[in-house]
C-alpha positions as CSV (number, residue, x, y, z in Angstrom):
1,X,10.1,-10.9,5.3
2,X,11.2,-9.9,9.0
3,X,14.3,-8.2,9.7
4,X,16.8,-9.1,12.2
5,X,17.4,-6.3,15.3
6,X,18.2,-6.5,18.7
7,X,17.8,-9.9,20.8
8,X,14.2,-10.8,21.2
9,X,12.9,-8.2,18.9
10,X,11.0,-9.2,15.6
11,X,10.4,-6.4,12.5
12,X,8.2,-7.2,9.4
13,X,7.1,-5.0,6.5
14,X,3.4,-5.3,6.2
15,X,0.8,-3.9,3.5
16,X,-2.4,-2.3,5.0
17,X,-5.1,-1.4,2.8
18,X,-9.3,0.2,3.4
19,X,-10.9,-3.0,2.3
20,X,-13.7,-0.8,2.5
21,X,-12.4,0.8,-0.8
22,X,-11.8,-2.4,-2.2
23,X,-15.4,-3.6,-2.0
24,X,-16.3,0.1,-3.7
25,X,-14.2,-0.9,-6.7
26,X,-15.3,-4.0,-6.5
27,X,-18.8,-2.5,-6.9
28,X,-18.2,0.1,-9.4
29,X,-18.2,3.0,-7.5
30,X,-14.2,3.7,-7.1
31,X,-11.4,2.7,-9.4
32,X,-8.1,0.6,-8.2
33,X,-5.7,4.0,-8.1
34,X,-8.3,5.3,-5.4
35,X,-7.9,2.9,-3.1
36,X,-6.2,3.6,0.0
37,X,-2.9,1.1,1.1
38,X,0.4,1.8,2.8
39,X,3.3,-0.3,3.0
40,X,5.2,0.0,6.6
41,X,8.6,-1.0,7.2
42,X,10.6,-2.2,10.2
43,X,7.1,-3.2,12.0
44,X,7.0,-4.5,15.1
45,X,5.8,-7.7,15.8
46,X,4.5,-7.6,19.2
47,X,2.7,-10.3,21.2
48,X,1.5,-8.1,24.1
49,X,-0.6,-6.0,21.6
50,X,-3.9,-7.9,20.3
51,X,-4.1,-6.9,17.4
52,X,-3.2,-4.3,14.9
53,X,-1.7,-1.1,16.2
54,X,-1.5,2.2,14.2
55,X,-0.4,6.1,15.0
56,X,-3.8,8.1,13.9
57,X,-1.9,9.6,10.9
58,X,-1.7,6.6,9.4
59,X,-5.7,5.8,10.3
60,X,-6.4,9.0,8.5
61,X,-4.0,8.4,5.5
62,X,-6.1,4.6,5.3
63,X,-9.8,6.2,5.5
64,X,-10.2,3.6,8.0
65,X,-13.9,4.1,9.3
66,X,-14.6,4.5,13.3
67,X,-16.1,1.3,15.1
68,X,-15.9,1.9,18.5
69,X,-13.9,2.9,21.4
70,X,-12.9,0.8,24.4
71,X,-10.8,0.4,27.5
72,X,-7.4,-0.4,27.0
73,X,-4.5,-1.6,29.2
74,X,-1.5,0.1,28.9
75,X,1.7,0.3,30.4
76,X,0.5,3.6,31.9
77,X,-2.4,2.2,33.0
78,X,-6.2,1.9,31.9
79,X,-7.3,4.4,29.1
80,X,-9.6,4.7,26.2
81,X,-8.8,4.0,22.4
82,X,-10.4,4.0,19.1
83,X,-11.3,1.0,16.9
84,X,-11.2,1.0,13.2
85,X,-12.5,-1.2,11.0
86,X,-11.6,-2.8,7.3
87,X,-8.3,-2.9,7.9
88,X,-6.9,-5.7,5.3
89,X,-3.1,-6.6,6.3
90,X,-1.1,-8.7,3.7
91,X,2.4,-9.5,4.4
92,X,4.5,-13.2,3.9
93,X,1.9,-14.3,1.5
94,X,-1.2,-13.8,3.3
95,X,-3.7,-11.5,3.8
96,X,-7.0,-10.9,6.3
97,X,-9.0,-8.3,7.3
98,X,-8.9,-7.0,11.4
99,X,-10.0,-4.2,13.4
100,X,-7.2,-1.9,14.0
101,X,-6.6,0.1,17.5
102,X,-5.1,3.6,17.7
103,X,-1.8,4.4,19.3
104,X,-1.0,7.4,21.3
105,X,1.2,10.0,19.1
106,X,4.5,9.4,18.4
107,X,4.0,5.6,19.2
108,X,5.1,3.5,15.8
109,X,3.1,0.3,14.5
110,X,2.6,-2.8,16.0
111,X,1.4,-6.1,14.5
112,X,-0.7,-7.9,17.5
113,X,-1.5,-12.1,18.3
114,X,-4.7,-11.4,16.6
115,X,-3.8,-11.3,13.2
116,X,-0.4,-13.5,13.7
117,X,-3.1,-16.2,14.8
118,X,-5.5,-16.1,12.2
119,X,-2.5,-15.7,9.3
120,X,-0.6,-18.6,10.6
121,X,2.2,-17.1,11.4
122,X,4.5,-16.8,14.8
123,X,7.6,-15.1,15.4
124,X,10.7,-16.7,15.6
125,X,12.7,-14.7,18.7
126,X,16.0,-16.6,18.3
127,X,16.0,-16.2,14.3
128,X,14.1,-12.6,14.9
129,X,11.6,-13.4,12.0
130,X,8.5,-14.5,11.1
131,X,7.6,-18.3,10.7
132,X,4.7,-19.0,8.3
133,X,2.9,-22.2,9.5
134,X,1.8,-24.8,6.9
135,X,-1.5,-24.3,5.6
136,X,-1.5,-27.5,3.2
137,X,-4.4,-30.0,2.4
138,X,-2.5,-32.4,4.7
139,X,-1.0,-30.3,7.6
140,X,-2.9,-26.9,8.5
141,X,-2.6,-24.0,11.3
142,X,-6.5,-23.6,11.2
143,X,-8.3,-26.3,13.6
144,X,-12.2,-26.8,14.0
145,X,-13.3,-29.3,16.8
């Protein structure tokens, strides 16, 4: 679960894994010790990032494949970043699969409004955690109209 910091601030542990290798063992052409996953600590939850942020390290550690790269609005000002793919995040009970964008060195993790959204989950600023949002038969986070 989340960690409490400073005022404002919300820190989770996530798992990241290639879902890329998981569809290879899932086919017959890897086994489950091959496949790529790291657990991250103290990550920040961050709600001016879209979605999943990583230092390229950690890209290369995953195996995550290129997708594309794109303009990006940073505090410096516009740039270009890379897109990965496959990246499968699980963390308070869930799990999806999202593009992930990479951070300049030295820059640590951040978990964007992307895959908050589509996990049902939002962060709590005064409790500085996590709140998972009911995903029941009778009361859901996911809406069609």
């Amino acid at each position: 679960m989340a960690r409490k910091i400073e005022m404002g601030k919300v820190l989770t542990k996530i798992t990241v894994t290639n879902r890329a290798d998981q569809v290879l063992v899932e086919r017959g052409f890897m086994t489950e010790a091959e496949v790529r996953s790291l657990t991250l600590e103290d990550v920040l939850v961050d709600t001016g990032a879209t979605t999943l942020c990583l230092p390229a390290p950690m890209i290369e550690a995953l195996g995550l494949s290129l997708l594309k790269e794109v303009p990006v609005s940073t505090a410096a000002g516009i740039s270009t970043a890379r897109v990965f793919q496959d990246a499968k995040i699980s963390l308070c009970g869930r799990e999806g699969t999202f593009e992930c964008l990479e951070l300049p060195g030295g820059r640590e993790p951040l978990l964007g409004v992307i895959p908050l959204e589509m996990l049902g989950l939002e962060p709590d600023l005064q409790n500085q955690s996590l709140r998972v949002l009911p995903a029941g038969l009778s009361d859901t986070y996911l809406m069609i109209y």
